[in-house]
C-alpha positions as CSV (number, residue, x, y, z in Angstrom):
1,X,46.8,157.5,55.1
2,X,49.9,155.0,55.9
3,X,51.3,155.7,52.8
4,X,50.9,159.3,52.8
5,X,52.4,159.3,56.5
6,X,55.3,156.9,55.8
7,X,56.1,159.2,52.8
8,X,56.2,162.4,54.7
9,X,58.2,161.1,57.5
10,X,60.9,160.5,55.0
11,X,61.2,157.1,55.2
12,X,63.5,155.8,52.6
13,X,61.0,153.2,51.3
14,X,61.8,151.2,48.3
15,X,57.8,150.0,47.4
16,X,54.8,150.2,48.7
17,X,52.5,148.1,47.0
18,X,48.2,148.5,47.8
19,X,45.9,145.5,47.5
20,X,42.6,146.4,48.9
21,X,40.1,143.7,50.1
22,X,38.4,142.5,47.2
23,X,41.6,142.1,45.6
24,X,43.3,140.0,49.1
25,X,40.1,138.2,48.8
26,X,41.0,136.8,45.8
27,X,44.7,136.3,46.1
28,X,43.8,134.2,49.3
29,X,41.1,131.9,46.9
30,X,43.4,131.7,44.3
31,X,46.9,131.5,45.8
32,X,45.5,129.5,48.8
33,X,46.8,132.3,51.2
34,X,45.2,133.1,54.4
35,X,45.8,136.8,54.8
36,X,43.0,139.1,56.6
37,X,40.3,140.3,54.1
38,X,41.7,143.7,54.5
39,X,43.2,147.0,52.5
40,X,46.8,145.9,52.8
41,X,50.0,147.4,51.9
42,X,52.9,145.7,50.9
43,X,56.4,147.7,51.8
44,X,59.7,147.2,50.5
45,X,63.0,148.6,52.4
46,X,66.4,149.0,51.2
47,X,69.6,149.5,53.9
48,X,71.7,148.1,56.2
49,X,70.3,145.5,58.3
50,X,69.9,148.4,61.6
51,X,68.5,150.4,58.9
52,X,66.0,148.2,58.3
53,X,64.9,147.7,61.3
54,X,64.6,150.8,61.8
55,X,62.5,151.9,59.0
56,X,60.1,148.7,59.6
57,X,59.9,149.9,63.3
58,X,58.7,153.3,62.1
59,X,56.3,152.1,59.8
60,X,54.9,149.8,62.5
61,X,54.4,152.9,64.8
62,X,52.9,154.8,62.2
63,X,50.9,151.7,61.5
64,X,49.3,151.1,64.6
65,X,48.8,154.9,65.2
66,X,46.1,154.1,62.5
67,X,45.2,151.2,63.6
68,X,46.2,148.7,61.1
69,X,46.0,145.3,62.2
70,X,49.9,142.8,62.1
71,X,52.3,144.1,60.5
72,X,54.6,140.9,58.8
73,X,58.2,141.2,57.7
74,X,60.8,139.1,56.3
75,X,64.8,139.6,56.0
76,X,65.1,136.2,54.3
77,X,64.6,136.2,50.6
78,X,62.2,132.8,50.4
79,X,60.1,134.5,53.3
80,X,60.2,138.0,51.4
81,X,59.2,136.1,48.4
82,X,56.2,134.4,50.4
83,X,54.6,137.9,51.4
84,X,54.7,139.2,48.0
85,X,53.2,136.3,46.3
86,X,49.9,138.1,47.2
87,X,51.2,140.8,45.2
88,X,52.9,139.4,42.0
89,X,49.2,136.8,42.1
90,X,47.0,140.0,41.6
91,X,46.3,140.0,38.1
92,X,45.2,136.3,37.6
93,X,43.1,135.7,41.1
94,X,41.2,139.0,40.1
95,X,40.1,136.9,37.0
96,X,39.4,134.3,39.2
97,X,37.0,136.6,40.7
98,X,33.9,136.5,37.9
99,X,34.8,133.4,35.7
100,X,34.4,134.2,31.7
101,X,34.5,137.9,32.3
102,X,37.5,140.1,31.1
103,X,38.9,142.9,33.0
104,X,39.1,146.6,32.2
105,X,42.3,147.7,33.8
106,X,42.5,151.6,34.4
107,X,45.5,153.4,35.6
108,X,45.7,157.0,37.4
109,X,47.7,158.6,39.6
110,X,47.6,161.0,41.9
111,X,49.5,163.4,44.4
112,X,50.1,161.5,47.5
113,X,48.5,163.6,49.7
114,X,45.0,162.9,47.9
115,X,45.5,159.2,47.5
116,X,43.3,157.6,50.3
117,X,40.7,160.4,49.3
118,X,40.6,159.1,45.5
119,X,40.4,155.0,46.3
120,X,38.2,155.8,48.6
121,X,35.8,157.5,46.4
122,X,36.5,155.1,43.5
123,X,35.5,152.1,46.1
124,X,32.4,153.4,47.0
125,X,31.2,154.2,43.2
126,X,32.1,150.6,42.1
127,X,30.8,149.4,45.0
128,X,27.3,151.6,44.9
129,X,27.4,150.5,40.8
130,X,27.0,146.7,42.0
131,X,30.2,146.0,39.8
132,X,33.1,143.7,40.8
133,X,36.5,145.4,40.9
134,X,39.2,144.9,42.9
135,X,41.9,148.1,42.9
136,X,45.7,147.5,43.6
137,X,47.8,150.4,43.2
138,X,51.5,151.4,43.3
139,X,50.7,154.0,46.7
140,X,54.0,154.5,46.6
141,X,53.9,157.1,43.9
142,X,50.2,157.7,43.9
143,X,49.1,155.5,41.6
144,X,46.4,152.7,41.1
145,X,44.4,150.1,39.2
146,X,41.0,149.7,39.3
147,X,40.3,146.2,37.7
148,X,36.6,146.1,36.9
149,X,35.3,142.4,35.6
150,X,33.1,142.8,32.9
151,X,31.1,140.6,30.8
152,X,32.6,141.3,27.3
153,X,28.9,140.4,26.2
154,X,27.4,143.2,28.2
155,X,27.0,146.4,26.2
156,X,25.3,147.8,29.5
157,X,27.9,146.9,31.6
158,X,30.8,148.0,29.2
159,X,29.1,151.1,28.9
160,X,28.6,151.6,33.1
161,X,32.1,150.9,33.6
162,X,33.5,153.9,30.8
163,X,31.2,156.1,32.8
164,X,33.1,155.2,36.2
165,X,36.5,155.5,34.5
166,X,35.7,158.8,33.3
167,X,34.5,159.8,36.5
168,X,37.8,158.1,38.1
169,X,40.0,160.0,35.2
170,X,38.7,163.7,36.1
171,X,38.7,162.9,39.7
172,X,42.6,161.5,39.2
């Protein structure tokens, strides 16, 4: 709902990067960060330096109207770098997650508007299917990644995890 917010307000965002909380769960393990356990969105802003500020303040407002939790920014490139480390770690830590196992990366995108709606949805199949899948997603332009951990092994679990993306696909 940030995202879709942020977007219609016309703020002139760069990025906005989603790692829900499966997937800061394991960037934390792996990269030995301590961020909250949470769906979190990483935001990218391009401008002058009052511009900024500006944007981030808006964000922050729009935020908390929501009731997200801290919102953390950097101007300095080693601490910009330090926030997205949670971001650019996301492939690896997921596979980190379930040892052995190989993941089965899907990619949709939506309209904006229905974005929440659709990860929502998705999170409460994989979670009611008992699989492990962290999702990260580019909600700036409506799209995401599921990363289901499978056991290459697993004909059953191969075959439960083509039904979801199916599902994911015609809901996309």
């Amino acid at each position: 709902t940030c995202v879709i917010r942020t977007i219609q307000a016309g703020v002139p965002i760069a990025r906005i990067e989603l790692l829900d909380e499966l997937q800061m769960e394991a960037v934390n393990r792996r990269a030995g960060l301590d961020y909250p356990t949470l769906p979190t969105l990483f935001l990218e802003f391009h401008g002058s330096e009052a511009g900024v500020v500006e944007q981030v303040e808006g964000v922050q407002e729009l935020a908390a109207d929501l009731g997200a939790h801290d919102l953390i920014w950097a101007t300095a490139e080693e601490d910009r770098r330090r926030l997205w480390e949670a971001r650019h770690a996301s492939y690896e830590a997921s596979l980190a997650l379930r040892p052995g196992c190989r993941s089965v990366t899907t990619d949709v995108c939506v309209p904006i508007s229905r974005l929440a709606e659709c990860i929502l949805e998705t999170r409460r199949e994989i979670d009611e299917a008992g699989l492990v899948a962290p999702i990260i997603g580019h909600a700036g332009d409506g799209n995401f990644h599921v990363l289901f951990l499978v056991d290459p092994d697993d004909p059953k679990e191969l075959e439960q995890v083509e039904e979801l993306n199916d599902r994911l696909v015609r809901r996309a």
